[in-house]
N, C-alpha and C positions, 0 to 999 in steps of 0.2 A: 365521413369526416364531419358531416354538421351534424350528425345525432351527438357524436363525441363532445362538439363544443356546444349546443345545446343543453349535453348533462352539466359540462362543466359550469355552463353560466346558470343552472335549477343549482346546482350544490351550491353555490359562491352567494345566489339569493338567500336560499335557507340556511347559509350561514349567516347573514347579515341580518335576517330575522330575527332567527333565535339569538344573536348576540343583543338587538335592539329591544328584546324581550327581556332577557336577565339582565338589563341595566335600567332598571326604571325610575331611579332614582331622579328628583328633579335637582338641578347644578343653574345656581346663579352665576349669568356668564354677563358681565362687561364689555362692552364693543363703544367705550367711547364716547360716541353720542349718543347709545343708550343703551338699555340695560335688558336682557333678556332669561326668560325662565325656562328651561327645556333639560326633558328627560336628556339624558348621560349618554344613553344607548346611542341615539338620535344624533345628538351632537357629534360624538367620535367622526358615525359614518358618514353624516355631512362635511366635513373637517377632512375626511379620506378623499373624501370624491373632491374636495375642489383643491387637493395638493396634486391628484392625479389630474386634472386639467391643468393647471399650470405645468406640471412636471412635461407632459405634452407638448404644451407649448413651447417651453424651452429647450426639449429636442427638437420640435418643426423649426424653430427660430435658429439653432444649433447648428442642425445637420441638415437636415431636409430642405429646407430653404436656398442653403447653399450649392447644395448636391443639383437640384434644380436649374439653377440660375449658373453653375459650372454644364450642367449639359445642355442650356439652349446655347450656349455661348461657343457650345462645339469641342471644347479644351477637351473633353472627357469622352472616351471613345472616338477619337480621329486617329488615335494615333495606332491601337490597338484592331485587331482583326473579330469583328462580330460576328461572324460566319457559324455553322454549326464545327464542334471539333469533331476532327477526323483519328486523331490520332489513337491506338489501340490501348487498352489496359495494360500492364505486365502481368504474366501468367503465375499463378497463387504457386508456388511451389511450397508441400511441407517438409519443417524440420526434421534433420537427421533424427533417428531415434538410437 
């Protein structure tokens, strides 16, 4: 399983390479209190990465946070049985033909 997400995270870099390589255009970008000059390529994937950390944060703040602070409080799993299950599968019967 980790060679598997090791490929995937080599593919996912050398995508973002080679996209940062075919945009080399420089884009005057505005930010305000001041003004910045940067390759396109560059920009995009900067601009990816910090919507996927907020986006993050917004689900820990969301769900995860809450999810947390519901299970030290108990409410979540008292009521239910955490045991392993014992009960059997149902036997795969096939279709008439």
């Amino acid at each position: 399983m980790r060679v598997i997400k090791a490929l995937a995270a080599l593919c996912f870099i050398v995508i973002g390479v080679l996209f940062g390589a075919l945009n080399r255009e420089h884009v005057h970008v505005d930010l305000g209190i001041g003004a910045v000059d940067v390759r396109l390529g560059l920009l995009i994937l900067v601009v990816a990465l910090i919507a996927a950390f907020f986006g993050g944060l917004a689900v820990m703040a969301g769900v995860v946070w809450p999810m947390r602070r519901k299970l030290r409080s108990g409410s979540i799993g008292a009521s239910r049985n955490s045991g392993p299950v014992t009960g059997e599968m149902p036997a795969f019967k096939e279709p008439p033909r």
